[in-house]
DSSP file (Angstrom, degrees, kcal/mol; ACC not computed):
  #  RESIDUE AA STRUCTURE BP1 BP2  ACC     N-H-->O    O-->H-N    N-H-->O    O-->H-N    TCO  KAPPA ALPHA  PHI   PSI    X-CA   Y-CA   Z-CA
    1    1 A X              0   0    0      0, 0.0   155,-2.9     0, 0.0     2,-0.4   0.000 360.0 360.0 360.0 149.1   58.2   44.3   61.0
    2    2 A X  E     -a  156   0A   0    153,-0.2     2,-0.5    62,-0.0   155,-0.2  -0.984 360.0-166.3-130.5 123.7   57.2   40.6   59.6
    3    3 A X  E     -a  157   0A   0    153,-2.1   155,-1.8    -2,-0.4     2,-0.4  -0.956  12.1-147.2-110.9 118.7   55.2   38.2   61.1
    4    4 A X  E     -a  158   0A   0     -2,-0.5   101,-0.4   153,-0.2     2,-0.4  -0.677  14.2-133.7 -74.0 126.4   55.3   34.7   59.7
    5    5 A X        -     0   0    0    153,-1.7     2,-0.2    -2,-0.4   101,-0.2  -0.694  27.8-171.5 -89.7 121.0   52.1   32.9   59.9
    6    6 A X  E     -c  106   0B   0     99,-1.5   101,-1.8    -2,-0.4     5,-0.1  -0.768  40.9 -79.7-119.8 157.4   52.9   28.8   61.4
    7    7 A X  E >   -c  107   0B   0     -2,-0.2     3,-0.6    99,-0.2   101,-0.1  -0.091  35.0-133.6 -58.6 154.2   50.3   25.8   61.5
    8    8 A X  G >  S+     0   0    0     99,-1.0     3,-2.0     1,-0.2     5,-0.2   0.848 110.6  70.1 -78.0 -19.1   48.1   26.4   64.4
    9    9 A X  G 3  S+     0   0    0      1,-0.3    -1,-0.2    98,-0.2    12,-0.0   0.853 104.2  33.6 -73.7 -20.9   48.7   23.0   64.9
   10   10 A X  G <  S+     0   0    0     -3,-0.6     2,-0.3     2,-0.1    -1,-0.3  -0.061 108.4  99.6-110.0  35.3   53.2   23.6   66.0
   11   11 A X  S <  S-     0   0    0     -3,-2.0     2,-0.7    -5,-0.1    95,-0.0  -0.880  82.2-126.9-111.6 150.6   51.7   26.9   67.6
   12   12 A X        +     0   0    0     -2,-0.3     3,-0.5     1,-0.2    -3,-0.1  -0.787  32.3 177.0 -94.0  98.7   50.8   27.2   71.4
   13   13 A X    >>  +     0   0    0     -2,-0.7     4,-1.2     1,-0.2     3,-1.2   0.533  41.9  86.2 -67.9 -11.6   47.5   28.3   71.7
   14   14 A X  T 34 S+     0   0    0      1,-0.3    -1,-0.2     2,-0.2    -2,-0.0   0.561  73.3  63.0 -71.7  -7.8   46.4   28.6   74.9
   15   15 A X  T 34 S+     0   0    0     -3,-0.5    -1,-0.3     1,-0.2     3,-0.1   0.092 113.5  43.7 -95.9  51.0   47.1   31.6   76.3
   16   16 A X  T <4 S-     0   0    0     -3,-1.2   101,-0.6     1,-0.5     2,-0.2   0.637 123.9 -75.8-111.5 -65.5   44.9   33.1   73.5
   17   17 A X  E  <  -I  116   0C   0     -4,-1.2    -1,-0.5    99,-0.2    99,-0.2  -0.846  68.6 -34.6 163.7-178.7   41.9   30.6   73.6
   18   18 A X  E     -I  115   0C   0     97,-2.0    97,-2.1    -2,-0.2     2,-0.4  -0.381  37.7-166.5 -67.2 143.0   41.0   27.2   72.6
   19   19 A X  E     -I  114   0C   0     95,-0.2     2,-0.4    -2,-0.1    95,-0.2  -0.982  14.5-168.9-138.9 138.6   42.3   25.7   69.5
   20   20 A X  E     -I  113   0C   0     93,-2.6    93,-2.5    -2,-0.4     2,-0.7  -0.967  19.9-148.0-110.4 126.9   40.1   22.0   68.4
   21   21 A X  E  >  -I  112   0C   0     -2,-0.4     4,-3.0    91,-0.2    91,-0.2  -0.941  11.8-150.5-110.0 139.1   41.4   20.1   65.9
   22   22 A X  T  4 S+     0   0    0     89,-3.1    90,-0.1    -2,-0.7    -1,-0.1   0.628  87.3  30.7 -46.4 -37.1   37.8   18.7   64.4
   23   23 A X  T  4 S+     0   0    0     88,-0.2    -1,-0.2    17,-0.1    89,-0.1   0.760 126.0  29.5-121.5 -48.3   39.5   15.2   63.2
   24   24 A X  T  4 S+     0   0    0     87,-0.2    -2,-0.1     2,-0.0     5,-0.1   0.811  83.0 106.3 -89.7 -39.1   42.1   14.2   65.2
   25   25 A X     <  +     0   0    0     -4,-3.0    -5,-0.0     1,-0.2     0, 0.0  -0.032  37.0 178.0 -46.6 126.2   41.4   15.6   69.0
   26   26 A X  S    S+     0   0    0      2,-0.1    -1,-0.2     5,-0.0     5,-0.1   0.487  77.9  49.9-101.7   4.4   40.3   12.3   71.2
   27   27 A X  S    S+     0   0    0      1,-0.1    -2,-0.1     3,-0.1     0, 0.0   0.934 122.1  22.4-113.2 -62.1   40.0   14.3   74.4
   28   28 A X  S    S+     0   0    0     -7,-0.1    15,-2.4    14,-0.1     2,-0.4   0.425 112.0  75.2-105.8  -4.0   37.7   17.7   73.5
   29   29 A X  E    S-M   42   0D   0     13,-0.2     2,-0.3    14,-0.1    13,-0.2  -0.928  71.5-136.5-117.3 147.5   35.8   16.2   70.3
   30   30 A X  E     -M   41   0D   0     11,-4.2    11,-1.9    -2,-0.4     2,-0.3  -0.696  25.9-158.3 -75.5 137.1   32.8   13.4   70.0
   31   31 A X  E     +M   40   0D   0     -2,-0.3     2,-0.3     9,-0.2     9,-0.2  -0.985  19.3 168.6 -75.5 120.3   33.8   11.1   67.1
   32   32 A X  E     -M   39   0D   0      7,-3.0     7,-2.3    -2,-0.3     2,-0.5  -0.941   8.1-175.6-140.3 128.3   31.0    9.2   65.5
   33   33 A X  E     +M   38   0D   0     -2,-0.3     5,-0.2     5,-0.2     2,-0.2  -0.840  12.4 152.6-105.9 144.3   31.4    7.0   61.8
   34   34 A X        -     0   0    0      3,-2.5    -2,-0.0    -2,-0.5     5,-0.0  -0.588  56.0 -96.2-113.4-162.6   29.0    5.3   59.8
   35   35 A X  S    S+     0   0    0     -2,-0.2     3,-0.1     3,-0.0    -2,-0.0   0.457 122.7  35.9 -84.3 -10.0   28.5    4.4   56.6
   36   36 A X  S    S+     0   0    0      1,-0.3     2,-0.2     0, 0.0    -3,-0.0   0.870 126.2  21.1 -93.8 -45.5   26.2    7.3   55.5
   37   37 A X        -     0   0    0      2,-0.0    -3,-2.5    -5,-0.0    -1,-0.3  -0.861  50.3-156.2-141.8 140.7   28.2    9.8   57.8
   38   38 A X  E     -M   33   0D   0     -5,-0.2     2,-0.4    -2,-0.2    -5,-0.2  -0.994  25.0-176.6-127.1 160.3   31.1   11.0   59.8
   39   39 A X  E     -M   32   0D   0     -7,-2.3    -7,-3.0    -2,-0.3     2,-0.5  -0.927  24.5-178.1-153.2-177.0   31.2   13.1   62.2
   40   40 A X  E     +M   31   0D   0     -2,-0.4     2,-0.4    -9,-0.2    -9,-0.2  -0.968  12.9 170.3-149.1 131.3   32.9   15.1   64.8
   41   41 A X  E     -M   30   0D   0    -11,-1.9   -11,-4.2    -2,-0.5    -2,-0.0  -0.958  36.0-107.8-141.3 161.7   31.6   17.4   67.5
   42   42 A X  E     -M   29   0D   0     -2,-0.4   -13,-0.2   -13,-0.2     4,-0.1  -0.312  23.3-130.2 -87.8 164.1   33.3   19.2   70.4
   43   43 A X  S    S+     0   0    0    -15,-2.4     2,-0.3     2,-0.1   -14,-0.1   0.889  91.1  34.5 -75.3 -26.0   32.5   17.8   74.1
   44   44 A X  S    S-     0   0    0    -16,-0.2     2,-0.2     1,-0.0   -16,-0.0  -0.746 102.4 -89.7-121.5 157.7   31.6   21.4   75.6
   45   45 A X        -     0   0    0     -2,-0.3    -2,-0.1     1,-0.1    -1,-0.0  -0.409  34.6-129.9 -81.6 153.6   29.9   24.2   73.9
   46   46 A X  S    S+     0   0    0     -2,-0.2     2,-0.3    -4,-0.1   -28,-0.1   0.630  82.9  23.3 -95.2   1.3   32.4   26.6   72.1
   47   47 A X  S    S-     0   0    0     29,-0.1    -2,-0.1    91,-0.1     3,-0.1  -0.680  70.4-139.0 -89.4-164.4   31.3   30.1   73.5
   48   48 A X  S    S+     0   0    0     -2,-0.3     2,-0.3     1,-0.2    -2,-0.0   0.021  78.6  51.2-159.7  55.8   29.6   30.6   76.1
   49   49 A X  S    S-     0   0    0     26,-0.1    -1,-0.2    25,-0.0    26,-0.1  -0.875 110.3 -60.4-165.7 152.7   26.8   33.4   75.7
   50   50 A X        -     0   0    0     -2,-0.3     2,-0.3     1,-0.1    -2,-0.1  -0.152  61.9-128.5 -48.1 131.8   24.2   32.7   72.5
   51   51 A X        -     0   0    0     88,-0.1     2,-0.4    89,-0.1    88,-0.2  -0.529  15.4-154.0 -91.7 122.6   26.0   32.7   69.4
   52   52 A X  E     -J  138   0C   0     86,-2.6    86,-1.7    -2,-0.3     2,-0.5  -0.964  29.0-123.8-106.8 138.7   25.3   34.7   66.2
   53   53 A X  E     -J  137   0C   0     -2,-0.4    84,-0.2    84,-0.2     2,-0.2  -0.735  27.6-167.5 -74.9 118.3   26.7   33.0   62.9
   54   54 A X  E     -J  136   0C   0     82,-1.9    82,-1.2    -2,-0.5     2,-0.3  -0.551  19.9-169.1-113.7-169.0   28.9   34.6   60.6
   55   55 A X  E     +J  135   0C   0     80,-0.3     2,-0.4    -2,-0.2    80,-0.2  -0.864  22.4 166.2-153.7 108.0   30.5   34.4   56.9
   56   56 A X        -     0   0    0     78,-1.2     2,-0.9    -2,-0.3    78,-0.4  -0.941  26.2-140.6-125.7 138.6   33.2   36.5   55.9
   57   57 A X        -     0   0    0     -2,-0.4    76,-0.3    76,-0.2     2,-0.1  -0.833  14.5-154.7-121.7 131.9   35.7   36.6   53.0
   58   58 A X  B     -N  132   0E   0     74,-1.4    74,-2.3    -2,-0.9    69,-0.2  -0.445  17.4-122.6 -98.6 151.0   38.8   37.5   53.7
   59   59 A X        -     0   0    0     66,-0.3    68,-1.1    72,-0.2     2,-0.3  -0.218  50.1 -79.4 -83.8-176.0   40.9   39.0   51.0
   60   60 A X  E     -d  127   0B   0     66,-0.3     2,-0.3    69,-0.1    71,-0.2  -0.650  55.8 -78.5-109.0 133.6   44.4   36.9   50.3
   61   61 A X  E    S+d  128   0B   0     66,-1.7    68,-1.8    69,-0.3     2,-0.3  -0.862  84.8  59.9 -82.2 119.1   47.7   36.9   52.2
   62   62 A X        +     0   0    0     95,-0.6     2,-0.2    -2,-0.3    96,-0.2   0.156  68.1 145.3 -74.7-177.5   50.1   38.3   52.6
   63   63 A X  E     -B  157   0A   0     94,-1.2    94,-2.8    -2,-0.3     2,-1.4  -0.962  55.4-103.2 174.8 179.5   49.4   41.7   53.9
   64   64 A X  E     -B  156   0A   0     -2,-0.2    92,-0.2    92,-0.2   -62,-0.0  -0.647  39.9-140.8-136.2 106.1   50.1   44.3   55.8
   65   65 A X  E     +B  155   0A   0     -2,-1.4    90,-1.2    90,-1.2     3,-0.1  -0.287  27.5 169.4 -58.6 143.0   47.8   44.2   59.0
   66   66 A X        +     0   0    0      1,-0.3     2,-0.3    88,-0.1    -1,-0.1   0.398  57.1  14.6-126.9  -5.2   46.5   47.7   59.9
   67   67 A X        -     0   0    0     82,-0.2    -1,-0.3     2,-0.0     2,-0.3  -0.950  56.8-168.4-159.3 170.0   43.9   47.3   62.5
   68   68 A X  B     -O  148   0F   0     80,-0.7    80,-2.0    -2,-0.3     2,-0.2  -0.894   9.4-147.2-152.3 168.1   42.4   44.7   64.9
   69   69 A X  B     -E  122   0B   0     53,-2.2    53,-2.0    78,-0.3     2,-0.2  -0.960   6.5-165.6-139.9 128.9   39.4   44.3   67.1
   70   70 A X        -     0   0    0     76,-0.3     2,-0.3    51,-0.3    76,-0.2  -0.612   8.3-145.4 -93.8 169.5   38.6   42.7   70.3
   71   71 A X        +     0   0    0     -2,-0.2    48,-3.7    49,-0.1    49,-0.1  -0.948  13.1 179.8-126.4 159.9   35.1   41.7   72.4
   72   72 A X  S    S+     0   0    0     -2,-0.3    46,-0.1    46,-0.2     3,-0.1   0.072  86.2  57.0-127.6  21.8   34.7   41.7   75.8
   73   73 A X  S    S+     0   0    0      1,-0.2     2,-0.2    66,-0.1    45,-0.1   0.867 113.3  23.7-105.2 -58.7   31.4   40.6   75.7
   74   74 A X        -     0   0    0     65,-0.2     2,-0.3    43,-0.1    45,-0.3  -0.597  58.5-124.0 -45.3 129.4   32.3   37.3   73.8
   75   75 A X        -     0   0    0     -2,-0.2     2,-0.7    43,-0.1    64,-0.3  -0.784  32.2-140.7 -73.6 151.9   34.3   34.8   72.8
   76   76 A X  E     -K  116   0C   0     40,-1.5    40,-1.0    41,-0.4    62,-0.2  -0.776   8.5-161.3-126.2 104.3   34.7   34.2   69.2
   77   77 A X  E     -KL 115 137C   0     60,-1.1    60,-2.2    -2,-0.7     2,-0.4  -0.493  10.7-168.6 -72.8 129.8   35.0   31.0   67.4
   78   78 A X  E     -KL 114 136C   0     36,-2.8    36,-0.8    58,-0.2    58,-0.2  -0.974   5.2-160.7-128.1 154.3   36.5   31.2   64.1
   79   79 A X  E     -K  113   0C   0     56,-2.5     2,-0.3    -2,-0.4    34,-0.1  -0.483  17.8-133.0 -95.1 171.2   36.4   28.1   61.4
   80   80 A X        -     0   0    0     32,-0.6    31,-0.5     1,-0.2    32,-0.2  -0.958  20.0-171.0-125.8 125.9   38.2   27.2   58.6
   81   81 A X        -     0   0    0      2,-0.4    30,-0.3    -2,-0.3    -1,-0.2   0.896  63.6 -49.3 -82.9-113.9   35.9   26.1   55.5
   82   82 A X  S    S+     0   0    0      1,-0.2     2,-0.3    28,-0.1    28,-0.2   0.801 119.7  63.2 -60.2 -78.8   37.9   24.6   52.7
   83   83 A X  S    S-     0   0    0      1,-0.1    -2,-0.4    26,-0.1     2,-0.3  -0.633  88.4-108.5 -90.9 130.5   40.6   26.9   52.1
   84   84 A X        -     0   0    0     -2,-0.3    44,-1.7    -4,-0.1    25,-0.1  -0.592  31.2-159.5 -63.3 111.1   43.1   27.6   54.6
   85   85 A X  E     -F  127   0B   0     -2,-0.3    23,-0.7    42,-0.2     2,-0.4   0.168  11.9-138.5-126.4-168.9   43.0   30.7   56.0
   86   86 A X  E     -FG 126 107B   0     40,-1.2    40,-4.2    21,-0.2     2,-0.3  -0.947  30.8-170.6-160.3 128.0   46.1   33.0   58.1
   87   87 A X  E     - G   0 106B   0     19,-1.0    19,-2.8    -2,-0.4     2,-0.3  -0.962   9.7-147.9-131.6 123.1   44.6   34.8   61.3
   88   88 A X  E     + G   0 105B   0     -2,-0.3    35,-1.3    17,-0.2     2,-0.3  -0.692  23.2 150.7 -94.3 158.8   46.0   37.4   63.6
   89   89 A X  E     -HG 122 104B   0     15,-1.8    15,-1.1    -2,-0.3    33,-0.3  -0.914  15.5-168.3-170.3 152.0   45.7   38.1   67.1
   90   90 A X  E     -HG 121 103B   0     31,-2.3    31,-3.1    -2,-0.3    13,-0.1  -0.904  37.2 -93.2-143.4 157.8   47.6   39.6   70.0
   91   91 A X        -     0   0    0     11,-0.6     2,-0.3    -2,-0.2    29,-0.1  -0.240  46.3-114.1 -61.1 166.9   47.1   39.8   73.8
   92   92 A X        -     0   0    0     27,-0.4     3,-0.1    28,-0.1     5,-0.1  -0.855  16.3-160.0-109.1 150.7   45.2   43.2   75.1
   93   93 A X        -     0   0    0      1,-0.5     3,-0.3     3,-0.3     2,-0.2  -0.269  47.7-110.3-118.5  29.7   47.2   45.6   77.3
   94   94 A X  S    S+     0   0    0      1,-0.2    -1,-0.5    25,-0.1     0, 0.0  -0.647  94.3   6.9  72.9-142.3   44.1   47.1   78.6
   95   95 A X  S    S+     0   0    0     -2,-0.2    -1,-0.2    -3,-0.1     2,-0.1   0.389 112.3 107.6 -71.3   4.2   43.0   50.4   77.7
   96   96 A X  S    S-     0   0    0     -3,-0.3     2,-0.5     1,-0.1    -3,-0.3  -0.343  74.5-117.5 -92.3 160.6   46.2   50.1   75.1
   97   97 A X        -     0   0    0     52,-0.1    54,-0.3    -2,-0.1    -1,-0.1  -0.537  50.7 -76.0 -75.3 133.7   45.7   49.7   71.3
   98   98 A X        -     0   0    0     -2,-0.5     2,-0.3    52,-0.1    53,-0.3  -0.046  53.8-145.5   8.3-177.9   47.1   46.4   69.7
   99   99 A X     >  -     0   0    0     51,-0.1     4,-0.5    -3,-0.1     3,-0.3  -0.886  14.3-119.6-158.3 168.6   50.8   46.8   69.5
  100  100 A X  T >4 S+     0   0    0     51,-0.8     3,-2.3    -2,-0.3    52,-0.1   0.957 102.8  61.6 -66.9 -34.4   52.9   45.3   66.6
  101  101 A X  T 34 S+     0   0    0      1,-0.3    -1,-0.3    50,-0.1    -3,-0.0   0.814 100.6  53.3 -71.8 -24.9   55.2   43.1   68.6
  102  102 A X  T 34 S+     0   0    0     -3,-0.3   -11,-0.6   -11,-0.1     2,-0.3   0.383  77.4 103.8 -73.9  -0.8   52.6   41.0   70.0
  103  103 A X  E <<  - G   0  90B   0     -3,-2.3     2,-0.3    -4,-0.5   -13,-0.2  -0.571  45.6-176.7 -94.6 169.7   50.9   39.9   67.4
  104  104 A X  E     - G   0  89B   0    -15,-1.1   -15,-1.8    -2,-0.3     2,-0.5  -0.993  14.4-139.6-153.7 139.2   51.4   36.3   66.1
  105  105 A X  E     - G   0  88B   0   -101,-0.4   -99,-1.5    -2,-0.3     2,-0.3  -0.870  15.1-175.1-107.1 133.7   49.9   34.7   63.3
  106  106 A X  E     -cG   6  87B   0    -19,-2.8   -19,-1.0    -2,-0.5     2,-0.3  -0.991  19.2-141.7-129.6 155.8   48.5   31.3   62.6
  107  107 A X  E     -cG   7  86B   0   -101,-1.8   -99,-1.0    -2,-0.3     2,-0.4  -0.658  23.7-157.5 -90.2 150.1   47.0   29.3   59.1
  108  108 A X        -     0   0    0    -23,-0.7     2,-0.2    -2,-0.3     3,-0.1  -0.755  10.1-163.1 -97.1 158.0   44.0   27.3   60.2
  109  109 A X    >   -     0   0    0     -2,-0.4     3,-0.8   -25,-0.1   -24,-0.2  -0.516  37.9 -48.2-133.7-139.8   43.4   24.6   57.8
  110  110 A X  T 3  S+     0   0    0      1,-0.2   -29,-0.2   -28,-0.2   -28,-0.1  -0.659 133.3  12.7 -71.5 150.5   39.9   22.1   57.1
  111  111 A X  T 3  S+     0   0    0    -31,-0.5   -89,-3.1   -30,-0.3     2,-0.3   0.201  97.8 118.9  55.3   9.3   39.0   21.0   60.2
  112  112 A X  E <   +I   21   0C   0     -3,-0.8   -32,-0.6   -91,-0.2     2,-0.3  -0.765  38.2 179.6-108.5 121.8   41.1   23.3   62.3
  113  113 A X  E     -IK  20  79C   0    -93,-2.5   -93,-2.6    -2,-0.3     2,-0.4  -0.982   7.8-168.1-139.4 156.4   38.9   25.8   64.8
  114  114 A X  E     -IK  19  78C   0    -36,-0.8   -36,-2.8    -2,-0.3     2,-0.5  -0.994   8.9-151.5-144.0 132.5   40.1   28.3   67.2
  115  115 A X  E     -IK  18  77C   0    -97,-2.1   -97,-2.0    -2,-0.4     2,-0.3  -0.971  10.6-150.7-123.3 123.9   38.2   30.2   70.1
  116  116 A X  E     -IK  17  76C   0    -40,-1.0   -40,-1.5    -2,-0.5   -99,-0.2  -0.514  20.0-132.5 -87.0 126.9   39.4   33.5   70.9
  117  117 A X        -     0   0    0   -101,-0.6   -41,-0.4    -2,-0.3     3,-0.1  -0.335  51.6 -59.4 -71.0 179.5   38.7   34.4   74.9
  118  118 A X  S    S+     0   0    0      1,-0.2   -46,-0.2   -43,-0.1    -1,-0.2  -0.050 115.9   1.8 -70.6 170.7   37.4   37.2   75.6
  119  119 A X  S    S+     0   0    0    -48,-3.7   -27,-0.4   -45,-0.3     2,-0.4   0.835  79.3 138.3  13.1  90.5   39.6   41.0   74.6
  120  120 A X        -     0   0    0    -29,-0.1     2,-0.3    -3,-0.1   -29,-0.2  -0.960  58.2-127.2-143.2 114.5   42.3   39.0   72.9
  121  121 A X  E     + H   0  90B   0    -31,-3.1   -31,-2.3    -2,-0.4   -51,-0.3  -0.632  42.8 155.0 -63.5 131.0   42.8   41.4   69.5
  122  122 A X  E     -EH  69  89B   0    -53,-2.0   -53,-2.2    -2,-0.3   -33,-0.2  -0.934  30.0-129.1-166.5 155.0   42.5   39.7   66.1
  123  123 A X        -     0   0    0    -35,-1.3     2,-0.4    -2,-0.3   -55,-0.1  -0.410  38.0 -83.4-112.1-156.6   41.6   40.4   62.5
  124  124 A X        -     0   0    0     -2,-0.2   -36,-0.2     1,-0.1    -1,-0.1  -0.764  57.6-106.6-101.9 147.9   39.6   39.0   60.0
  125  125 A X        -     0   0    0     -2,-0.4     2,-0.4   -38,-0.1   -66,-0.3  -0.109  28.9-158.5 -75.7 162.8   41.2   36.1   58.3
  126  126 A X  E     - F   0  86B   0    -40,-4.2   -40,-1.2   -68,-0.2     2,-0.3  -0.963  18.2-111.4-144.8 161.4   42.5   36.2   55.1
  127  127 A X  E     -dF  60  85B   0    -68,-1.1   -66,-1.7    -2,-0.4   -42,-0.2  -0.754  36.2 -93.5-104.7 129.8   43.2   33.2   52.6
  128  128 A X  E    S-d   61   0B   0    -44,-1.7     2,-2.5    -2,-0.3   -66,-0.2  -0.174 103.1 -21.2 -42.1 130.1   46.7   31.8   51.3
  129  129 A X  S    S+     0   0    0    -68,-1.8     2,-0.3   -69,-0.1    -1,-0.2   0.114 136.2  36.5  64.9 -44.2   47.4   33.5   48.1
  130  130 A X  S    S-     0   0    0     -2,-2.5   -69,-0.3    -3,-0.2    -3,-0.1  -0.969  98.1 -74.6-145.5 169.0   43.8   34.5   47.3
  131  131 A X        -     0   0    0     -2,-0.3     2,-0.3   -71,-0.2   -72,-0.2  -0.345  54.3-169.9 -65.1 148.0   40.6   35.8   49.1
  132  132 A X  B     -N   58   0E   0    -74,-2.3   -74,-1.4   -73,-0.2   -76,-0.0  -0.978  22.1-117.8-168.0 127.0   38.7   32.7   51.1
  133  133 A X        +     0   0    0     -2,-0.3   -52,-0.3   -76,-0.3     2,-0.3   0.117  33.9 176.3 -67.1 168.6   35.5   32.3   52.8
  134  134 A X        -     0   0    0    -78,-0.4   -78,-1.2   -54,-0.1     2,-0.5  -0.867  21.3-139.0-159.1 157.9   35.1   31.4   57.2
  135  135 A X  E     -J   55   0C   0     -2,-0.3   -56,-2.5   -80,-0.2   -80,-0.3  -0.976  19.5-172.5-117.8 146.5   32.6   31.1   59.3
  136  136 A X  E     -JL  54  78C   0    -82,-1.2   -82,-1.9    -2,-0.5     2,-0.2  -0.853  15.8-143.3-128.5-174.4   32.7   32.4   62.7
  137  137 A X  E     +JL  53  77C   0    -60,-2.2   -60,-1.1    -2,-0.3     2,-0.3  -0.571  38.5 138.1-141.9  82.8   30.6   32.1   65.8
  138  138 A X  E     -J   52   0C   0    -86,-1.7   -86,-2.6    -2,-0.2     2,-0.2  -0.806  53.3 -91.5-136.4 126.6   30.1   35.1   68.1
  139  139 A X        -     0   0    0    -64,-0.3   -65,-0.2    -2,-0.3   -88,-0.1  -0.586  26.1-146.9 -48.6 136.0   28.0   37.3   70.2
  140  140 A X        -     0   0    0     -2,-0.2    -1,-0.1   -67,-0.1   -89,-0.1   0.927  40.1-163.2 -73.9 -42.5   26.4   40.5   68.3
  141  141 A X        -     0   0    0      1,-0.1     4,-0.1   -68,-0.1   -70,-0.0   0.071  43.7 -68.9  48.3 169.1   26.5   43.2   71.6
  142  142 A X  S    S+     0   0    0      2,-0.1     2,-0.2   -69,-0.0    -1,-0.1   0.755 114.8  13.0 -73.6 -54.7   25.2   45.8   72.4
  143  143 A X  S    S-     0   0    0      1,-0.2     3,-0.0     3,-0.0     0, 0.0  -0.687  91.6 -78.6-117.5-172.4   27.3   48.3   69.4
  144  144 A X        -     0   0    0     -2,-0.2     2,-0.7     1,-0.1    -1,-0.2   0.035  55.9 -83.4 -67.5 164.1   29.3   47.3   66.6
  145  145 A X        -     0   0    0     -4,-0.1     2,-0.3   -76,-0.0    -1,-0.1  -0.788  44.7-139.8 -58.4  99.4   33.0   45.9   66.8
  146  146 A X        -     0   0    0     -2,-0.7     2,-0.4   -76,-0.2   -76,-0.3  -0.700  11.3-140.6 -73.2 146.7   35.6   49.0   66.9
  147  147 A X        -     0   0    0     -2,-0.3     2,-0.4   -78,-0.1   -78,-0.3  -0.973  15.6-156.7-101.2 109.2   38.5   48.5   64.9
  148  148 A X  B     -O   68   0F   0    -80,-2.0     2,-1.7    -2,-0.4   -80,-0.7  -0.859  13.9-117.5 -98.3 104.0   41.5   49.7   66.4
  149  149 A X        -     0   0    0     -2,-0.4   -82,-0.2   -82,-0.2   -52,-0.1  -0.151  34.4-112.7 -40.9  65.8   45.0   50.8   64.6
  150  150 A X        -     0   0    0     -2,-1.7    -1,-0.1   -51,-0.1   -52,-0.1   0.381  35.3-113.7   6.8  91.3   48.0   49.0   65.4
  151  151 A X  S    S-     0   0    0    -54,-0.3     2,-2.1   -53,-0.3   -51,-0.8  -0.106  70.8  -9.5  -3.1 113.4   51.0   50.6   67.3
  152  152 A X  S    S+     0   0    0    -53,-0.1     2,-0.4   -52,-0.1    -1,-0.1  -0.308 112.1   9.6 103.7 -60.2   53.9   51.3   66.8
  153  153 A X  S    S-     0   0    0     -2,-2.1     2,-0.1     2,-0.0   -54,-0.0  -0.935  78.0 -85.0-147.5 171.8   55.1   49.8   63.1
  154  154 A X        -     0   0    0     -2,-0.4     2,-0.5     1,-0.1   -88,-0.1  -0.405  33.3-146.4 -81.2 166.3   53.7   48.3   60.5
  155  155 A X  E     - B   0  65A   0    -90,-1.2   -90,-1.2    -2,-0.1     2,-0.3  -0.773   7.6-165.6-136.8  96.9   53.1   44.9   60.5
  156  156 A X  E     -aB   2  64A   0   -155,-2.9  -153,-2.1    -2,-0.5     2,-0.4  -0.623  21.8-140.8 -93.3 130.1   53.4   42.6   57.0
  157  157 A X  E     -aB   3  63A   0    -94,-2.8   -94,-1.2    -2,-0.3   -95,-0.6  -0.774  25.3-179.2-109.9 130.4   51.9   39.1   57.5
  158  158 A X  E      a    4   0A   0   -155,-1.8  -153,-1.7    -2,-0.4   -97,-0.0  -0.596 360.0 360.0 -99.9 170.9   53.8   36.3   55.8
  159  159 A X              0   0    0   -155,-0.2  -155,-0.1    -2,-0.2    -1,-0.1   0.312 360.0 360.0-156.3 360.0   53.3   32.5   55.6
């Protein structure tokens, strides 16, 4: 199976999470310009339990997703730095593992953020063409993240 990765921006996010864009959104972002500075911040906070910061680099896309992870403690914010990055994620079926037909892919690009509700399965992002840094924004919990196999077929992420 092939999942094409589309701009988050001609994707519907919502029954996922939130998706901001940083630059353009007038309704959920602050805009404020000077001359020294611009800047843009969202109107509500983007989890909602105390956030630990992270930094990952994801290796380069395509590739052929093999596992995912959910929280159900958290929501999980993830950014895009510079370089445009290709994230998966699929609905939870409960106690079921990922399964291949639900997942859907989108590239973030600069200024592009997306917060994943809570148990929504996703991987770690990975960068067009070569590996590329994120940040994300997350609760730690109580254990580590399990990483869960994907169902049913394998699943090669295009974009």
């Amino acid at each position: 199976m092939t999942v094409t990765a589309v701009e988050i921006k001609d994707f519907n996010f919502t029954q996922y999470g939130i998706y901001y864009n940083m630059l353009e959104d007038q309704q959920n972002i602050m805009h404020c310009k000077t001359d020294v500075f611009e800047d843009h911040m969202t109107r509500l906070p983007l989890i909602d339990t105390p956030g630990h910061l992270g930094y990952t680099i994801g290796q380069s896309a395509p590739y052929v997703l093999k596992s995912m992870e959910k929280h159900d403690h958290t929501r999980e914010a993830l950014f895009c730095m510079s370089e445009p990055i290709v994230v998966c994620f699929a609905k939870s079926l409960g106690a079921l593992p990922p399964q291949a037909e639900d997942v859907r892919a989108v590239i973030l690009r600069q200024g592009d953020v997306i917060v994943l509700e809570r148990n929504i399965w996703h991987d770690a992002c990975h960068g067009l063409g070569r590996p590329a840094p994120y940040y994300y924004l997350a609760s730690r919990g109580a254990n580590p993240a399990r990483w869960v196999d994907v169902e049913k077929k394998e699943v090669k992420v295009i974009y």
